[in-house]
C-alpha positions as CSV (number, residue, x, y, z in Angstrom):
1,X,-9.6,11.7,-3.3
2,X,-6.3,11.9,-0.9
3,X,-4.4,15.6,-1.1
4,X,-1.7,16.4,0.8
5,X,-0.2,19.4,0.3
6,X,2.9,21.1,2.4
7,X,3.0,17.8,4.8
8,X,6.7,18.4,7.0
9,X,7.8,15.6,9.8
10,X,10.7,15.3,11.6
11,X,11.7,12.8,14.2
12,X,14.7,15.5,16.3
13,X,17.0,16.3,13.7
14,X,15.9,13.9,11.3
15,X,14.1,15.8,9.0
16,X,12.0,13.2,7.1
17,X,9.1,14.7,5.0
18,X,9.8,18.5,3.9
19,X,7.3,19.8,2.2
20,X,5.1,17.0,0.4
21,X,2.6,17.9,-1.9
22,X,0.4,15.4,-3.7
23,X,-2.9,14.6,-5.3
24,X,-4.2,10.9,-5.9
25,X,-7.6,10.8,-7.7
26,X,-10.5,8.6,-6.8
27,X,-10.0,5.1,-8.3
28,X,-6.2,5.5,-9.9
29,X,-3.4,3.3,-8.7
30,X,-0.4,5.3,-7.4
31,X,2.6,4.3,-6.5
32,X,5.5,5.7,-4.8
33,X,8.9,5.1,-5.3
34,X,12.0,6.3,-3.9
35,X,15.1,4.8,-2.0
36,X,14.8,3.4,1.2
37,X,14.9,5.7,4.1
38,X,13.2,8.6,2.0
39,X,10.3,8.4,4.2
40,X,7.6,6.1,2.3
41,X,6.3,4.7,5.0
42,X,6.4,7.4,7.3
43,X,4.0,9.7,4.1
44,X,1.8,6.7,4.5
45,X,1.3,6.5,8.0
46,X,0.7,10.7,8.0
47,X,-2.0,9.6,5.7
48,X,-3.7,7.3,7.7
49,X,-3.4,9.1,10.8
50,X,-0.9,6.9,12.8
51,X,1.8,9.4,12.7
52,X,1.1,13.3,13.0
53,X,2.3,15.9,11.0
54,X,4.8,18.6,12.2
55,X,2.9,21.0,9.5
56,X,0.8,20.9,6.4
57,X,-3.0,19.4,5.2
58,X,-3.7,16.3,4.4
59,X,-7.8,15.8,2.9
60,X,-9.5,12.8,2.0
61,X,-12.5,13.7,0.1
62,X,-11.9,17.0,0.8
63,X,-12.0,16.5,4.9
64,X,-9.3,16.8,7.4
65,X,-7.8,13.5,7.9
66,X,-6.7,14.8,11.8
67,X,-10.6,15.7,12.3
68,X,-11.7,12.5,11.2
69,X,-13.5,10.4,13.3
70,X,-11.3,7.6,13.8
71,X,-13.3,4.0,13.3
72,X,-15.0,5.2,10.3
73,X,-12.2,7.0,9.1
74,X,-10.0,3.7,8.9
75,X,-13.4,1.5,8.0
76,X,-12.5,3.2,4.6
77,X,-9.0,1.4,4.0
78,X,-7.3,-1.7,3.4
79,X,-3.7,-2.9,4.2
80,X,-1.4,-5.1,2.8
81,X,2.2,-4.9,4.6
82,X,5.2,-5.7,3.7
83,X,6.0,-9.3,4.8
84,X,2.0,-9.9,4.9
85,X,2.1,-9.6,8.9
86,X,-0.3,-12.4,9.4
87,X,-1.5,-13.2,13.0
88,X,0.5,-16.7,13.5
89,X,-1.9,-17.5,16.8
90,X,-4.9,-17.7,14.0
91,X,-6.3,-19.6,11.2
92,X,-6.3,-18.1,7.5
93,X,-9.9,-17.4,7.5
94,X,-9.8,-15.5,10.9
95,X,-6.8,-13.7,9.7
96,X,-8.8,-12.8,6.5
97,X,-12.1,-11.9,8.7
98,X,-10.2,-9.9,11.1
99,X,-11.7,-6.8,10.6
100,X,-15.0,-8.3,10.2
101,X,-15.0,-10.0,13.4
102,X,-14.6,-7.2,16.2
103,X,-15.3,-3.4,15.6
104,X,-17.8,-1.3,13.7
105,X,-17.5,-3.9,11.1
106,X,-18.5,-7.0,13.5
107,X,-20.3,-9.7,11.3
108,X,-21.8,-13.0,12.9
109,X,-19.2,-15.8,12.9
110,X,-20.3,-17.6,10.2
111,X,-21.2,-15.2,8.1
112,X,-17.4,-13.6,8.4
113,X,-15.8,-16.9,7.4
114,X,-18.0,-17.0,4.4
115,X,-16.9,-14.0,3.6
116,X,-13.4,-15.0,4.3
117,X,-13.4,-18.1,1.6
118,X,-14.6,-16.0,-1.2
119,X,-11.9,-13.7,-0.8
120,X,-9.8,-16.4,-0.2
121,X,-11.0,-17.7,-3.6
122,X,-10.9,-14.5,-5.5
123,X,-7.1,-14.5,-4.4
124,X,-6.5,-18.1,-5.9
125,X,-6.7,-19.9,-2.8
126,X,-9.3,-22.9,-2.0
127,X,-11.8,-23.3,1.2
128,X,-9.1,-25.8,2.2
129,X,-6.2,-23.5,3.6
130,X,-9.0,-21.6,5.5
131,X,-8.6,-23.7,8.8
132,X,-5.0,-23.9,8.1
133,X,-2.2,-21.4,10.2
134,X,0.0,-19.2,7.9
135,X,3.0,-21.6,9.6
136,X,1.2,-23.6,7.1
137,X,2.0,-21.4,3.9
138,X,4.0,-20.9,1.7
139,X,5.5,-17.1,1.2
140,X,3.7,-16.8,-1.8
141,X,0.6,-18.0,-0.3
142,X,0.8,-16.0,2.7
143,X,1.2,-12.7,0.7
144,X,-2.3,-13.4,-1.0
145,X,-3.8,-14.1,2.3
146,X,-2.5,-10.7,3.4
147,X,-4.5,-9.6,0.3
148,X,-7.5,-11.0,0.8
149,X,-7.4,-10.0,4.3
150,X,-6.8,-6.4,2.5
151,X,-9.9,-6.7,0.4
152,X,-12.5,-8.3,3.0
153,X,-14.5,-5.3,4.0
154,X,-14.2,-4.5,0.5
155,X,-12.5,-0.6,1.0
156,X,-12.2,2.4,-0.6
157,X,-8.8,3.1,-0.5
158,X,-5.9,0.1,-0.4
159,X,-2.2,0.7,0.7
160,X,0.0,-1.9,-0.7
161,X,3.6,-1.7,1.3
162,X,6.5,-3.5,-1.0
163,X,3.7,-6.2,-2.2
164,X,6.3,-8.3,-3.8
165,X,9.1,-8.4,-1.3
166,X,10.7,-11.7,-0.6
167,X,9.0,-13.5,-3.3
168,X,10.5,-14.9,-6.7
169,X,10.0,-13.3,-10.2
170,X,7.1,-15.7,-11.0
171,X,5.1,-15.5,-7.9
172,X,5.9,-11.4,-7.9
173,X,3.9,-11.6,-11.4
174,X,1.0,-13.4,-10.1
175,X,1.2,-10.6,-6.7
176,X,0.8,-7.4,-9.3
177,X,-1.2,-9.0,-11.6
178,X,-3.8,-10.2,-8.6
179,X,-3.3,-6.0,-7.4
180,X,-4.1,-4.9,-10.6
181,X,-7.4,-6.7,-11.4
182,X,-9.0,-6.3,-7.8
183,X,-8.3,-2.7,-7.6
184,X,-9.8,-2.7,-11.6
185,X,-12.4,-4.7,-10.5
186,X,-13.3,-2.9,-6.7
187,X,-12.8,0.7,-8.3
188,X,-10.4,1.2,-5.4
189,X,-8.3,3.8,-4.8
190,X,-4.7,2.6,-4.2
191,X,-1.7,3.7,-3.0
192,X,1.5,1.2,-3.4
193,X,5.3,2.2,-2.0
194,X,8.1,-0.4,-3.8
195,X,11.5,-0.4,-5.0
196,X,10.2,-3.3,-7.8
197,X,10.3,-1.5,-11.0
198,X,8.6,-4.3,-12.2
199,X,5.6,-3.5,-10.1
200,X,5.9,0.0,-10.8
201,X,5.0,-0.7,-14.5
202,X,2.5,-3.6,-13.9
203,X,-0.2,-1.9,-11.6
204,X,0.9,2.1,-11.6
205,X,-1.4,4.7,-13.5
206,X,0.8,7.5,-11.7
207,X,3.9,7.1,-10.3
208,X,5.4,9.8,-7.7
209,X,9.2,9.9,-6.9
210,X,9.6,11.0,-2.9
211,X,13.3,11.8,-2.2
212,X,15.0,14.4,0.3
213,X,11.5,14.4,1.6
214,X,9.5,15.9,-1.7
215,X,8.0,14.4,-4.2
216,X,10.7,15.1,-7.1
217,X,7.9,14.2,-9.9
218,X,5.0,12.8,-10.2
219,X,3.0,11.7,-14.2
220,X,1.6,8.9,-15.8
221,X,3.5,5.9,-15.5
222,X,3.6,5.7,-19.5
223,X,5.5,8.8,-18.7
224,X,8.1,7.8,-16.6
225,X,11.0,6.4,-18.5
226,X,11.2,9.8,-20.9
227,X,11.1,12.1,-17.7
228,X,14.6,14.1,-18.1
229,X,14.5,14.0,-13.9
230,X,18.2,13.1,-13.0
231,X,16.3,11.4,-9.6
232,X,14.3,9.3,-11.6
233,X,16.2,8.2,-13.8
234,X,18.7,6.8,-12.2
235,X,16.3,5.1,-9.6
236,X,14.4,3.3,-12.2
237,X,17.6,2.5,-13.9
238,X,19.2,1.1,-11.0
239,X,22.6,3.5,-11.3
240,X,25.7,3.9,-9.3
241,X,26.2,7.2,-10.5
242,X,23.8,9.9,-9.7
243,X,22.2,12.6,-7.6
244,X,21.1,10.0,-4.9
245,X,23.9,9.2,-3.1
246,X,24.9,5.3,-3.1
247,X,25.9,5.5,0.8
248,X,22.9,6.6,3.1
């Protein structure tokens, strides 16, 4: 569904992405790992057409994402970011409806809120946070209102950006179990950057290391822990001692 194949950016002499080819299929659950500063983020805004390659293709469905048209183009997507990035001036439902109350995807008032509890719901949260302000939440709370907001206009493809950052080992479990069974459940597409090896192995069916700005290697995640890759093993291992570098 997504292929990007020879994708280079550089921000001066900062040579970020060198050469990135990859191939997600419709309805898998990739994930990319890599250290920080490898230029996650930066492949997943290429992809979604915030940042502009300095070469390469990248095809969604076999189209140009740079010829897209823009509003339908990102109709097709859901976000969760890192730290949930909830709109503190708004209520839980409209943060949820956002999408669904302005744009191509306008809905009547009501009807958006509706929409916005049973999202709400299908995350694990009751009709009584709706009118409350993400002030309001707890982290753990706020990171599944960033998912239902994610999963409102029900999308093809979701980006998941460190999903579990910030939150404690029980309430990361509920996060990548939650990921798991909506993007089962949707037949989504997903794409998930984390350093959480934990993630990794609870919602990955392919995982892709990125570092030096290519993708290093890329398999099932059932594959993962018997790769020889020097990279990858000592990033999922969590070593010292390595080919990456401990000081960057």
């Amino acid at each position: 569904m997504i292929e990007l194949t020879g994708v280079h950016k550089a921000f001066g002499a900062n040579r970020v992405l060198n050469g990135v080819d990859l191939r997600i299929g419709r309805g898998e659950s990739m994930v990319i790992i890599g250290g920080s500063g490898t230029g996650k983020s930066v492949l997943l805004k290429c992809i979604l057409g915030l940042i502009t390659p300095d070469s390469g293709t990248i095809l969604l469905d076999g189209h140009d994402v740079a010829q897209a048209e823009r509003d339908a183009f990102l109709a097709r997507f859901g976000m969760l970011f890192q730290g949930s990035a909830l709109f503190d001036s708004m209520t839980v439902w409209e943060n949820v409806a956002f999408r669904l109350l302005r744009g191509s995807l306008k809905r009547p008032k009501p009807e958006a809120k509706e929409i916005a509890i049973e999202k709400l719901r299908r995350v694990g949260l009751g009709p009584q946070v709706a009118d409350l302000f993400p002030a309001e939440l707890s982290g753990g709370m706020q990171k599944r209102v960033g998912l239902a907001r994610a999963i409102a206009a029900n999308p093809e493809i979701i980006f998941f950006d460190e999903p579990t950052t910030g939150l404690d080992p029980i309430m990361s479990g509920v996060i990548n179990d939650l990921i798991r069974e909506i993007v089962s459940e949707m037949g989504a597409t997903a794409m998930t950057i984390t350093h959480d090896m934990t993630s990794v192995r609870a919602i990955a069916d392919h995982v892709a290391m990125l570092h030096g700005g290519i993708v290093r290697w890329t398999g099932p995640v059932s594959e993962m822990d018997a790769t020889s890759d020097p990279y990858v093993q000592q990033f999922i291992h969590g070593r010292a001692e390595g080919p990456i570098p401990s000081v960057r």
